[in-house]
N, CA, C and O of each residue as an XYZ file, in Angstrom:
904
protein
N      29.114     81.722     54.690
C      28.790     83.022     55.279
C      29.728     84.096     54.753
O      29.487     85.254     54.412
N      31.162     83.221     54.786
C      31.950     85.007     54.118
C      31.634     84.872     52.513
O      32.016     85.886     51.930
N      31.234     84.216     51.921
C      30.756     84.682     50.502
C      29.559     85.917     50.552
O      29.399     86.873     49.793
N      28.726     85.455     51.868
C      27.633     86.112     51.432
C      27.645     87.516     52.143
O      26.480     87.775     52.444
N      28.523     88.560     52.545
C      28.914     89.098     52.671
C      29.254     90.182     51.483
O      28.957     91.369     51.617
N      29.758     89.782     50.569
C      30.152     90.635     48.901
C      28.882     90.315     48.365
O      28.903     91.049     47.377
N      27.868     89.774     48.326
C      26.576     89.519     47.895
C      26.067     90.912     47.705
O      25.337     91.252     46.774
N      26.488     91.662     48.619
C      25.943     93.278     48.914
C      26.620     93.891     47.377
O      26.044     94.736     46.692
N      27.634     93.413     47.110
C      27.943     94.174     45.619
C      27.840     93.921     44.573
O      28.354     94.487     43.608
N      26.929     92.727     44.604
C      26.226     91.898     43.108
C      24.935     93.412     42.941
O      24.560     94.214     43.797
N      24.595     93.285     41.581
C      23.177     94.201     41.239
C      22.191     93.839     42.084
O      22.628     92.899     42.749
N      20.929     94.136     42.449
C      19.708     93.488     42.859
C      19.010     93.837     41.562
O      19.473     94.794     40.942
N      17.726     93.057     40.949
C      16.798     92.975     40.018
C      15.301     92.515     40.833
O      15.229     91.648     41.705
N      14.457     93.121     40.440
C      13.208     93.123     40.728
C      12.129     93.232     38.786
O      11.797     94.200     38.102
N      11.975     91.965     38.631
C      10.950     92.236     37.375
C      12.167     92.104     36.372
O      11.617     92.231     35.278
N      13.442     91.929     36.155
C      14.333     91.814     35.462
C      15.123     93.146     35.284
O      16.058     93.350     34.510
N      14.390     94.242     36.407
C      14.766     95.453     36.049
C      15.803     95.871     37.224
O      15.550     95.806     38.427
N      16.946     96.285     36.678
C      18.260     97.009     37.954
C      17.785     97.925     39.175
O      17.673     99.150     39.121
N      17.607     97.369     39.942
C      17.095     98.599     40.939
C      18.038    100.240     41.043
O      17.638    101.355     41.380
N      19.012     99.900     40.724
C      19.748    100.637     40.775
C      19.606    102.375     39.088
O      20.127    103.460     38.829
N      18.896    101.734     38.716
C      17.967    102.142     37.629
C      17.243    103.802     38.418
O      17.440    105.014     38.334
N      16.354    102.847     39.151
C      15.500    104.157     40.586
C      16.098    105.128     40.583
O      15.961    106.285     40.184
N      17.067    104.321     41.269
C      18.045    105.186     42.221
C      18.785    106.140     41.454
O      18.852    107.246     41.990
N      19.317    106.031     40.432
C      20.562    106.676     39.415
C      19.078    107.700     39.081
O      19.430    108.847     38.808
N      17.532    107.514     39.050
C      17.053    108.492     38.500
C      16.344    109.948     39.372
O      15.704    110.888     38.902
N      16.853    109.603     41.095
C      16.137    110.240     41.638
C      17.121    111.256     41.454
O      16.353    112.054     40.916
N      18.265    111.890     41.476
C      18.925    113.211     41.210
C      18.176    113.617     39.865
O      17.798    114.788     39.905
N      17.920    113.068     38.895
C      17.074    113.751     37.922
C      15.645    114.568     38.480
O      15.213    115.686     38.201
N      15.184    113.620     39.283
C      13.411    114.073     39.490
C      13.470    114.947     40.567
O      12.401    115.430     40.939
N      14.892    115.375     41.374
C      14.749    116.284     42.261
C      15.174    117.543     41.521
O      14.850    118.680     41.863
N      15.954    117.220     40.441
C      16.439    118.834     39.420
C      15.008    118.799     38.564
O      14.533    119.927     38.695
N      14.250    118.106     37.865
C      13.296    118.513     37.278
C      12.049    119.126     38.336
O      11.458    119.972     37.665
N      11.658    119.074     39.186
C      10.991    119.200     40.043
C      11.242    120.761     41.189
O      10.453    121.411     41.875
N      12.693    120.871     40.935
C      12.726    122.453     40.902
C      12.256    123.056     39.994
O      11.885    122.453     38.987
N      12.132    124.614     40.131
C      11.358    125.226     39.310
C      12.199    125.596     39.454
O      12.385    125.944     40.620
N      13.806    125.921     38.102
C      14.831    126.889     38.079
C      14.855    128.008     37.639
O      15.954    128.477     37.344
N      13.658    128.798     37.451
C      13.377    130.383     37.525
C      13.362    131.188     38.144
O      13.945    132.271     38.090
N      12.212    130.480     39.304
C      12.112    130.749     40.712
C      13.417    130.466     42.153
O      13.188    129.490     42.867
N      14.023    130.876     42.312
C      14.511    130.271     43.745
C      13.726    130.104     44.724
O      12.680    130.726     44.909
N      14.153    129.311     45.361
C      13.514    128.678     46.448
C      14.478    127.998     47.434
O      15.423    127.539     46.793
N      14.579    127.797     48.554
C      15.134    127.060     49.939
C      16.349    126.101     49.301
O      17.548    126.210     49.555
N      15.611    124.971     48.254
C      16.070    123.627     47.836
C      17.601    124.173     46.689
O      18.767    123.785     46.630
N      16.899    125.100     46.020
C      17.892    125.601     44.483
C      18.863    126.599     44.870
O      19.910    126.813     44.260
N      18.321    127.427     46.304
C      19.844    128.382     47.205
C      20.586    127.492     47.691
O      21.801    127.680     47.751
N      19.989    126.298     48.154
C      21.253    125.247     49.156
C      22.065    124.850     48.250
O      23.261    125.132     48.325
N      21.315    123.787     46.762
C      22.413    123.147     45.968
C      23.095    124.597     45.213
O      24.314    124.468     45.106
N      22.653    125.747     44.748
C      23.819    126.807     44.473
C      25.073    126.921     45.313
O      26.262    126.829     45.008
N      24.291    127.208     46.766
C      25.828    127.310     48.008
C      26.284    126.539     47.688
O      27.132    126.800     46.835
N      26.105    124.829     48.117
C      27.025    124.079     48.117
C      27.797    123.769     46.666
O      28.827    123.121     46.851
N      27.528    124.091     45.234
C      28.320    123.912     44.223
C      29.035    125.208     44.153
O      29.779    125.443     43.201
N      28.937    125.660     44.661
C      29.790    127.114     44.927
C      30.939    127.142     45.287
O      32.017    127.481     44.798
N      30.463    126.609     46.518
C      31.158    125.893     48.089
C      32.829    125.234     47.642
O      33.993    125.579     47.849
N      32.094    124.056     46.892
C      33.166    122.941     46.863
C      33.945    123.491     45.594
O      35.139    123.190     45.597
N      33.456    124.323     44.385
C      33.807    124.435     43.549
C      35.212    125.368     43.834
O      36.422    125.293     43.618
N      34.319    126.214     44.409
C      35.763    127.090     45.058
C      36.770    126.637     45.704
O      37.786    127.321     45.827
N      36.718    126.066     45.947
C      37.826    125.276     47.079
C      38.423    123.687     46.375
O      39.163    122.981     47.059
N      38.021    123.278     45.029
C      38.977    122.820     44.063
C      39.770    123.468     43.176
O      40.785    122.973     42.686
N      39.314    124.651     42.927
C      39.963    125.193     42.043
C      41.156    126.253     43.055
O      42.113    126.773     42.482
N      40.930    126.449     44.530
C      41.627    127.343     45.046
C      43.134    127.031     44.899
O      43.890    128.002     44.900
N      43.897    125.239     44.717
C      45.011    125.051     44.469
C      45.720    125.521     42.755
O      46.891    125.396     42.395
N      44.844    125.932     42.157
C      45.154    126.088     40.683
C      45.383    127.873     40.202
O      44.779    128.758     40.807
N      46.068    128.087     39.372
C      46.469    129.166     38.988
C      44.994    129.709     38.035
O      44.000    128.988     38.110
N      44.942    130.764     37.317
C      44.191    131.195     37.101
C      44.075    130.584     35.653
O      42.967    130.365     35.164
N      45.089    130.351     35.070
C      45.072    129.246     33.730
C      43.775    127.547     34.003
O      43.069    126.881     33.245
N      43.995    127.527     35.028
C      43.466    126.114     35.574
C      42.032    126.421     35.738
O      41.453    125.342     35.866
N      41.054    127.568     35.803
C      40.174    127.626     36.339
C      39.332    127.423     35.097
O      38.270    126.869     35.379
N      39.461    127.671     33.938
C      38.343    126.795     33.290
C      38.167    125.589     33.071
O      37.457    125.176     32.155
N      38.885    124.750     34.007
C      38.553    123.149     33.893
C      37.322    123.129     35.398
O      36.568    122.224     35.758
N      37.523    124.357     35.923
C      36.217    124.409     37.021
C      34.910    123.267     36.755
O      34.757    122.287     37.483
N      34.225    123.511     35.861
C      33.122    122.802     35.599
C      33.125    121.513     35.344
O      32.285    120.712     35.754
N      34.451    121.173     34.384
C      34.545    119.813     34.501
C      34.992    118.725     35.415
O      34.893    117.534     35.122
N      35.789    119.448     37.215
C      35.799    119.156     38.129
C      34.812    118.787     38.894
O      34.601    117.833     39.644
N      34.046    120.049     38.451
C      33.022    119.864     39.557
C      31.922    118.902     39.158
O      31.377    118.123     39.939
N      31.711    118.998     38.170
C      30.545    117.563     37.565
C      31.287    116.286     37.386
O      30.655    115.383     36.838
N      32.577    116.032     37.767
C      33.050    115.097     37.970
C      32.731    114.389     39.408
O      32.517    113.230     39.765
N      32.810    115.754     40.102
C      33.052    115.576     41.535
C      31.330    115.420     42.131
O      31.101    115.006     43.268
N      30.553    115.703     41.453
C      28.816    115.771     41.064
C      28.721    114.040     41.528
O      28.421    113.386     42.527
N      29.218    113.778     40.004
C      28.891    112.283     39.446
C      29.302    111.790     40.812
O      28.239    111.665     41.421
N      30.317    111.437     41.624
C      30.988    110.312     42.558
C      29.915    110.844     43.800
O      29.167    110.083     44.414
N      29.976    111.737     43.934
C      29.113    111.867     44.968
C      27.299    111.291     44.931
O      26.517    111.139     45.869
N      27.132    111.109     43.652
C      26.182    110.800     43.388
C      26.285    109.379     43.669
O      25.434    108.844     44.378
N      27.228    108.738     43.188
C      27.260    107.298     43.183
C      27.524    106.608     44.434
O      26.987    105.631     44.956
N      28.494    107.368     44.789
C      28.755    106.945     46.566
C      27.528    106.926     47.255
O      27.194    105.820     47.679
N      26.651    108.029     47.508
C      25.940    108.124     48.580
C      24.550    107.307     48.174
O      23.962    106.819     49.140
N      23.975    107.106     46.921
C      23.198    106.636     46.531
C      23.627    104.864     46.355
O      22.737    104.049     46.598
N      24.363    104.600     46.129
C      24.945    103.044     47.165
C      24.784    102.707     48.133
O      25.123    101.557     48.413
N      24.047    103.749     49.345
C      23.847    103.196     50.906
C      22.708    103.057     51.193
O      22.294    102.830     52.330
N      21.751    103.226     49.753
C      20.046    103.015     49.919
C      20.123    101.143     49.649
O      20.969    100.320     49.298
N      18.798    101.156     50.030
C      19.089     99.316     50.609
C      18.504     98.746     49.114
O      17.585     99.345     48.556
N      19.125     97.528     48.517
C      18.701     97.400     47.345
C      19.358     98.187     46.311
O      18.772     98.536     45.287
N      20.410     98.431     46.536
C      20.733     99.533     45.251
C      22.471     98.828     44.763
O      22.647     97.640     45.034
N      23.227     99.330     44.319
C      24.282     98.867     43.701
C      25.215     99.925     43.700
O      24.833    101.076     43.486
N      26.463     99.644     43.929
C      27.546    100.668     44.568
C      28.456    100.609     43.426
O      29.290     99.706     43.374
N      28.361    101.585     42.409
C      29.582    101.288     41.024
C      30.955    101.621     41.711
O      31.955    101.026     41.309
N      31.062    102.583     42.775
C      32.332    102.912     42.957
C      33.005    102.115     43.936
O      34.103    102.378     44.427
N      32.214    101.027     44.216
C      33.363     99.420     44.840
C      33.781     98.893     43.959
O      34.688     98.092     44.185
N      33.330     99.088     42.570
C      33.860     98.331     41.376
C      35.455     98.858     40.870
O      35.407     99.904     40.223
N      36.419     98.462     41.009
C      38.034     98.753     40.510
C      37.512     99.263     39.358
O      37.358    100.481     39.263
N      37.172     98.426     38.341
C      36.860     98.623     37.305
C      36.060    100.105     36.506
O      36.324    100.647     35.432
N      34.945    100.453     37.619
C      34.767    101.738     37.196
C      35.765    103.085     37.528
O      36.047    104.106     36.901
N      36.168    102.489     38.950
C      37.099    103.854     39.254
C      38.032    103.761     38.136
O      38.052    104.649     37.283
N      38.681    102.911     38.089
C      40.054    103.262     37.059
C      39.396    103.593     35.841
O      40.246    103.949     35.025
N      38.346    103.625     35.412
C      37.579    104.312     34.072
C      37.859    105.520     34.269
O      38.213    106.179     33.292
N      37.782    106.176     35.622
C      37.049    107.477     35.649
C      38.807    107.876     36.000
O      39.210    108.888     35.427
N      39.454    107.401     36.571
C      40.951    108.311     36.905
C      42.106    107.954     36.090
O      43.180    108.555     36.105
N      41.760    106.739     35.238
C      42.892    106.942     34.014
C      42.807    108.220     33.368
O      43.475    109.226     33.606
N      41.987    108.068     32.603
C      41.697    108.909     31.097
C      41.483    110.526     31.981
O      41.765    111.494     31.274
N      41.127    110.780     33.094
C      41.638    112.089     33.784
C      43.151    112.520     34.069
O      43.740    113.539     33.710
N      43.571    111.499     34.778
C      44.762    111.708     34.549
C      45.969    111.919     33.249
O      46.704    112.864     32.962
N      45.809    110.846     32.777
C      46.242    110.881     31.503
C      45.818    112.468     30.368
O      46.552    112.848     29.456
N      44.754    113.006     30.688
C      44.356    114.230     30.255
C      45.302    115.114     30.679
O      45.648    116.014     29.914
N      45.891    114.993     32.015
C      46.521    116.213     33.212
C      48.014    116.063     32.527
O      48.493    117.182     32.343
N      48.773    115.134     32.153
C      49.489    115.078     31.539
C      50.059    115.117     30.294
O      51.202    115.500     30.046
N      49.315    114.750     29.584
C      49.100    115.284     28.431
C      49.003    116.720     27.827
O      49.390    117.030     26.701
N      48.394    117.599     28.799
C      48.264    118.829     28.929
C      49.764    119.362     29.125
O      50.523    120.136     28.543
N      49.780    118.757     29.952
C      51.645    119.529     30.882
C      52.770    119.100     29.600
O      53.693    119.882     29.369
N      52.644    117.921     28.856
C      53.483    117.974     27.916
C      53.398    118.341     26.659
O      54.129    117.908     25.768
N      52.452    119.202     26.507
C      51.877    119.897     25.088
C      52.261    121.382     25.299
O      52.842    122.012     24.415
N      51.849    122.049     26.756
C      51.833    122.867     26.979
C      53.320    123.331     27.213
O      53.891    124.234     26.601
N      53.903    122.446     28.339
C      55.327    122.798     28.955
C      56.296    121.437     29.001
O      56.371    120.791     30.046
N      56.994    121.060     27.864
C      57.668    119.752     28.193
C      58.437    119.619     28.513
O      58.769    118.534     28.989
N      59.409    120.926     28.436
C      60.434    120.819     29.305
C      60.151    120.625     30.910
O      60.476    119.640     31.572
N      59.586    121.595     31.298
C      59.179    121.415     33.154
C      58.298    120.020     33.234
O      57.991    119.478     34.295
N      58.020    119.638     32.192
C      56.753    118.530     32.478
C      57.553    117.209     32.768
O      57.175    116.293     33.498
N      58.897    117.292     31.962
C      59.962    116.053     32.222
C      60.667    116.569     33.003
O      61.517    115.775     33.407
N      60.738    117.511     33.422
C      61.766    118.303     34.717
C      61.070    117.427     36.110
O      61.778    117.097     37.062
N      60.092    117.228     36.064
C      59.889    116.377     37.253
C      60.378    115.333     37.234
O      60.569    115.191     38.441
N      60.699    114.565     36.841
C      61.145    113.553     36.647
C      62.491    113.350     37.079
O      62.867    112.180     37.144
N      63.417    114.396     37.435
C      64.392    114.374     37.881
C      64.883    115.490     38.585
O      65.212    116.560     38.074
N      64.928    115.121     40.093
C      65.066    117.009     40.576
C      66.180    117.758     40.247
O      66.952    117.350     39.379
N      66.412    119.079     40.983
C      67.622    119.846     40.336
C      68.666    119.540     41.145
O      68.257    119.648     42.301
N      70.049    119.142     41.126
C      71.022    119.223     42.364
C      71.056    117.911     42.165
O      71.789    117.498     43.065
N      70.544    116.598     41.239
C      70.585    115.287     41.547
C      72.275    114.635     41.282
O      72.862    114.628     40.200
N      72.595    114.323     42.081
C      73.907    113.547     42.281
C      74.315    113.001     40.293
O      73.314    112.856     39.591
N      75.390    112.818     39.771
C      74.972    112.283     38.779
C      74.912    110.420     38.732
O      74.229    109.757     37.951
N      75.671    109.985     39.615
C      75.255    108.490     39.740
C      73.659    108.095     39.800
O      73.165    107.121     39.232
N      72.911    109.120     40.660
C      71.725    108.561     41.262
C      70.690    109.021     40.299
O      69.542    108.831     40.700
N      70.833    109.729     38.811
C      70.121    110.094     38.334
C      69.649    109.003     37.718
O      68.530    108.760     38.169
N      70.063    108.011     36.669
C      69.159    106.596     36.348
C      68.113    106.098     37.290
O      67.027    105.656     36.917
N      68.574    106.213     38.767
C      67.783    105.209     40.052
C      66.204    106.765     39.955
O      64.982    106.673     40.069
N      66.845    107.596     39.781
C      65.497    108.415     40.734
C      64.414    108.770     39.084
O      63.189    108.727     39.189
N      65.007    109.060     37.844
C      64.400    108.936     36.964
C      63.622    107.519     37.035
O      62.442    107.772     36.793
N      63.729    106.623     37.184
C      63.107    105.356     37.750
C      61.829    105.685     38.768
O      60.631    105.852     38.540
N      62.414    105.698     39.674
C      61.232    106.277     40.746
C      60.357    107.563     40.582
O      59.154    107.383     40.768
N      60.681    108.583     40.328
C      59.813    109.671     39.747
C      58.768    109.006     38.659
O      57.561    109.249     38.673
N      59.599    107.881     37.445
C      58.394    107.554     36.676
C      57.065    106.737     36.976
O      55.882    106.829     36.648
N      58.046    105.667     37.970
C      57.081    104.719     38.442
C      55.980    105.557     39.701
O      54.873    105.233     40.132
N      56.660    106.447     39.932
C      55.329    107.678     41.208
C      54.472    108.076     40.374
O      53.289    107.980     40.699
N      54.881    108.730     38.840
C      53.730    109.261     38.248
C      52.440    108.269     37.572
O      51.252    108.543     37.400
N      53.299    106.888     37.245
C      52.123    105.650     36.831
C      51.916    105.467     37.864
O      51.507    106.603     37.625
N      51.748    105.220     38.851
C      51.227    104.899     39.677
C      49.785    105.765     40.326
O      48.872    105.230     40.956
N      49.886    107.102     39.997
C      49.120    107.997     40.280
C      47.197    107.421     40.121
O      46.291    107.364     40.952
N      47.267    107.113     38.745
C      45.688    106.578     38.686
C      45.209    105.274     39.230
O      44.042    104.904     39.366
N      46.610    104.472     39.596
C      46.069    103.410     40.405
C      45.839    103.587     41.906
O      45.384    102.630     42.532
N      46.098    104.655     42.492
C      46.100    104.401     43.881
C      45.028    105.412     44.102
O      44.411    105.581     45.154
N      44.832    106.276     42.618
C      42.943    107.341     42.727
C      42.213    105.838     42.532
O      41.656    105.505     43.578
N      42.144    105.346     41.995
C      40.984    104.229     41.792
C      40.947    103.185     42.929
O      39.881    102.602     43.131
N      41.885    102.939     43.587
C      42.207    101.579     45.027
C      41.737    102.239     46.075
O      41.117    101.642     46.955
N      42.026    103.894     46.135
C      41.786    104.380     47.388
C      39.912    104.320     47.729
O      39.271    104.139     48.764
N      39.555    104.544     46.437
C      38.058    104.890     46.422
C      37.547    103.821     46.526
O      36.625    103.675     47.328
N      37.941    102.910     45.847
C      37.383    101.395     46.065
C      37.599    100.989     47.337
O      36.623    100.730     48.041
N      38.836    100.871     47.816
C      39.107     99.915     48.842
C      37.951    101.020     50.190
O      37.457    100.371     51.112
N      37.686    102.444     50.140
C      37.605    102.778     51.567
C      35.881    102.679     51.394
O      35.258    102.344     52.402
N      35.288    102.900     50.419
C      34.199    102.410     50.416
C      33.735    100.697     50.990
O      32.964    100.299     51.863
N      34.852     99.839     49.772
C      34.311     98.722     50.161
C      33.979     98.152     51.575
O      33.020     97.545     52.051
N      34.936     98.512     51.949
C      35.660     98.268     53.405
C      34.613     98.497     54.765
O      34.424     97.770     55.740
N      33.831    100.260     54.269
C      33.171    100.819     54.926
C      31.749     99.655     54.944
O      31.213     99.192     55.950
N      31.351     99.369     53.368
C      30.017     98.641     53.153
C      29.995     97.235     53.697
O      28.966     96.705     54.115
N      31.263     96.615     53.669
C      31.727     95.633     54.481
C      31.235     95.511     55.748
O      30.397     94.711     56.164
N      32.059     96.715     56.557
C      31.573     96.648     57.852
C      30.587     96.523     58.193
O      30.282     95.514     58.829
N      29.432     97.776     57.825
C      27.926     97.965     57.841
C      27.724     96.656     57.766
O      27.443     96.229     58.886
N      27.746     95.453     56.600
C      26.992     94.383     56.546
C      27.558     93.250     57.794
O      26.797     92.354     58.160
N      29.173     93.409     58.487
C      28.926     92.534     59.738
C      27.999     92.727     60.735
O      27.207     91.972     61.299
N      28.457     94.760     60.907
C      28.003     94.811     62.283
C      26.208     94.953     62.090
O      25.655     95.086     63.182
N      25.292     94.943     60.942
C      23.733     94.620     60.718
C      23.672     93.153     61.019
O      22.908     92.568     61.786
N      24.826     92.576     60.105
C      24.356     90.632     60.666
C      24.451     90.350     61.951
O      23.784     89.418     62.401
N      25.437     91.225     62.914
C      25.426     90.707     64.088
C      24.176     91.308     64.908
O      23.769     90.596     65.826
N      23.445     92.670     64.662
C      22.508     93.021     65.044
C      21.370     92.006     65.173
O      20.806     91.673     66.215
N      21.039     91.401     63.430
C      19.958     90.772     63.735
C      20.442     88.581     64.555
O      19.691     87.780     65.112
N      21.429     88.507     64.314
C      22.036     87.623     65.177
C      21.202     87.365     66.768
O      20.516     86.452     67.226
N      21.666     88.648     67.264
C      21.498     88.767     68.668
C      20.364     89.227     69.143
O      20.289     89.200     70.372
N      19.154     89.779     68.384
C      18.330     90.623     68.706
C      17.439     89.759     69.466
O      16.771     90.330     70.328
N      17.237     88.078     69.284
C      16.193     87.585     70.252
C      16.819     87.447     71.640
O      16.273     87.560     72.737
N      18.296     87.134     71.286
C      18.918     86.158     72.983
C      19.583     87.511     73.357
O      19.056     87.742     74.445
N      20.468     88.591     73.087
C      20.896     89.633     73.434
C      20.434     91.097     73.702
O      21.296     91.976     73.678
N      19.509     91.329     73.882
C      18.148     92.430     73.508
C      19.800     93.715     73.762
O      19.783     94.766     73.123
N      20.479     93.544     74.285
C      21.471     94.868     75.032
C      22.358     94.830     74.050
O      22.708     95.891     73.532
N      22.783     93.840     73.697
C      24.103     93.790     72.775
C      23.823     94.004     71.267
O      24.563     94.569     70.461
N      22.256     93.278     70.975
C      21.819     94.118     69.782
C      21.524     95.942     69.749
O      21.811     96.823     68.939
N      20.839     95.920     71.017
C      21.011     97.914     70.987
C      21.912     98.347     70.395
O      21.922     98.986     69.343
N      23.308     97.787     71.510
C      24.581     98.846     71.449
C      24.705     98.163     69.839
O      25.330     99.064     69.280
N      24.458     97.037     68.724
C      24.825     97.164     67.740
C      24.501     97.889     66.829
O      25.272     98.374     66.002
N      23.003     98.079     66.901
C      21.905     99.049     66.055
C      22.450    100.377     66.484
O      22.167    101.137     65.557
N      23.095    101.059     67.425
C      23.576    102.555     67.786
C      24.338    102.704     66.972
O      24.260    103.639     66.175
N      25.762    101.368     66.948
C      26.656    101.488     66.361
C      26.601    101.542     64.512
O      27.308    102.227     63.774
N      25.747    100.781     64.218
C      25.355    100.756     63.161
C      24.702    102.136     62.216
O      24.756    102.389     61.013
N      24.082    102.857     63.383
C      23.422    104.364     62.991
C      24.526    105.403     62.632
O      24.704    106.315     61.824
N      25.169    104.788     63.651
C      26.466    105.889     63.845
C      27.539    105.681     62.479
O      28.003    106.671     61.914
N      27.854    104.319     62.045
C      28.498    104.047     61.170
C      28.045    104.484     60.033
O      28.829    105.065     59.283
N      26.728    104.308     59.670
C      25.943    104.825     58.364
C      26.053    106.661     58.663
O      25.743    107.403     57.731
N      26.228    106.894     59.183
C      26.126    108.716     58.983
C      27.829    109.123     59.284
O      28.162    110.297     59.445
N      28.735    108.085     59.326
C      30.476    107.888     59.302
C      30.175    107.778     57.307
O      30.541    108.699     56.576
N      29.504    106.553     56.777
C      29.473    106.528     55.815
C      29.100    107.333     54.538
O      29.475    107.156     53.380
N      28.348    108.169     55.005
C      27.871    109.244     54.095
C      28.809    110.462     54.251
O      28.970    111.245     53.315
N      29.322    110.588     55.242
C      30.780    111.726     55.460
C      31.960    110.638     54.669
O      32.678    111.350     53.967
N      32.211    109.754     54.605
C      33.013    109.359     53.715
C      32.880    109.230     52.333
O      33.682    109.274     51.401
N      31.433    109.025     52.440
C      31.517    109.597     50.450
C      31.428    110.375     49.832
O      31.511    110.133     48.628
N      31.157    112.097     50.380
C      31.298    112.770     50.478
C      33.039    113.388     50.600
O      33.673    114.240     49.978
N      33.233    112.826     51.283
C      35.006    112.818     51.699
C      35.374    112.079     50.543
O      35.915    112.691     49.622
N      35.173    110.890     50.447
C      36.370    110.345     49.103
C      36.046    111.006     47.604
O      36.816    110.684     46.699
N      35.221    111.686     47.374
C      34.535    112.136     45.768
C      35.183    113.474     45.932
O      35.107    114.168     44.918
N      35.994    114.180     47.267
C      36.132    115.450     47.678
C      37.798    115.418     47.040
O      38.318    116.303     46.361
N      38.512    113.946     47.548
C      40.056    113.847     47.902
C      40.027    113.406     46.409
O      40.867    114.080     45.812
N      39.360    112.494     45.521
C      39.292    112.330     44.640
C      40.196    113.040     43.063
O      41.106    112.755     42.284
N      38.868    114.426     43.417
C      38.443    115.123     42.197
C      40.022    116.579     43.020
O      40.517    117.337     42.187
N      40.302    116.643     43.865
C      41.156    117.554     44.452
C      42.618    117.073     44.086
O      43.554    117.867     43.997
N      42.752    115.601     43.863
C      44.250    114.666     44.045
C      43.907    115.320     42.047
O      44.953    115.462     41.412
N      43.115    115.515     41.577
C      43.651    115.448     40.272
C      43.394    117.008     39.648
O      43.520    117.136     38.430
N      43.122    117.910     40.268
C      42.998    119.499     40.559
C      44.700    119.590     40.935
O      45.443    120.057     40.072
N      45.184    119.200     42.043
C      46.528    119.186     42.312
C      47.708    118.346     41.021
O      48.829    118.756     40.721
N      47.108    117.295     40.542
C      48.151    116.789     38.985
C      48.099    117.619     37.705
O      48.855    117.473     36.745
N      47.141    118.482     37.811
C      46.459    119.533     36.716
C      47.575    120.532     37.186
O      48.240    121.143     36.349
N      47.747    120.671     38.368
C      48.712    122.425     38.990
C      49.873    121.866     38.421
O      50.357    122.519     37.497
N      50.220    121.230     38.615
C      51.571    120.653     38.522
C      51.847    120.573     36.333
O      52.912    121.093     36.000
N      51.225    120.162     35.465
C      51.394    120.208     34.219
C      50.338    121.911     33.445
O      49.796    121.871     32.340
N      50.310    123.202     34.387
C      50.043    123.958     33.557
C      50.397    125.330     34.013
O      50.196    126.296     33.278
């Protein structure tokens, strides 16, 4: 039984084909299916909201920082895409995979720095050791400052993984215990199916939320190298 539990993060195939295929194509057929000449209800909402969020990643950044705007925000596009389209039934969740997150927050990060030491290398290694540092304790904290900054893309990629997984986890006890109980417990399955409603609309505010803290944790490593 606890194997079959992570079962939820194997692919599903139907006909040999990824279901997850569908799914990755319905954000296409809802942008082709606007008519982007015309506005309408559907093309004012997604304007506000890329507006919305856009503004408010870039609000920690200096005015040097703001043409990486677009590439934030279609970063921040993509995860949201992937998160929330993981909670359709039959579908496949890339961002429980370690493996993809750290795709997506190495080589970002590593960009943010790279930048800061092309641009400014003196201040860019100035972090690395604050001002006023004792001189004994400077070996120990050059140590720790370095190991804080590697550490940076592993704990963007663990955080996203682990709070998703965790979340999809749950969903699949508290559904098994739903259908568990539903012949001998008719009450205790209710209160599980409530809880379960309630958790799935917890879950879509969290992927929403983690694609938010995400793409913002590396808007804030960008302030810091420019």
């Amino acid at each position: 039984m606890a194997l079959n539990f992570f079962d939820q993060f194997d692919m599903h195939y139907t006909l040999g084909i990824p279901l997850i295929l569908p799914a990755l194509m319905f954000p296409l057929i809802l942008w082709i299916s606007t008519n982007r000449l015309i506005k309408n209800r559907l093309s004012a909402l997604q304007l506000w909201f890329t507006k919305l969020f856009t503004k408010q990643l870039v609000l920690p950044m200096n005015d040097s920082g703001h043409k990486w705007a677009s590439s934030f925000a279609t970063l921040m596009l993509l995860l949201i895409s992937l998160n929330t389209l993981g909670l359709l039934p039959y579908t496949f969740t890339p961002t429980t995979q370690l493996s993809m997150n750290m795709a997506l927050a190495l080589p970002t990060w590593l960009t943010t720095v790279l930048l800061g030491l092309r641009n400014q290398p003196t201040a860019s290694l100035g972090h690395l050791l604050p001002e006023g540092t004792p001189t004994p304790l400077i070996p120990m904290l050059i140590m720790i400052e370095t190991a804080s900054l590697l550490i940076r893309p592993i704990a963007l990629g663990v955080r996203l993984t682990a709070n998703l997984t965790a979340g999809h986890l749950l969903m699949q006890l508290i559904s098994t215990a739903t259908l568990a109980t539903v012949n001998t417990l008719a009450a205790a399955s209710s209160m599980a199916l409530i809880t379960l409603i309630l958790l799935s609309c917890l879950e879509m505010a969290v992927a929403l939320i983690q694609a938010y803290v995400f793409t913002l944790l590396l808007t804030l490593y960008l302030q810091e190298n420019i």
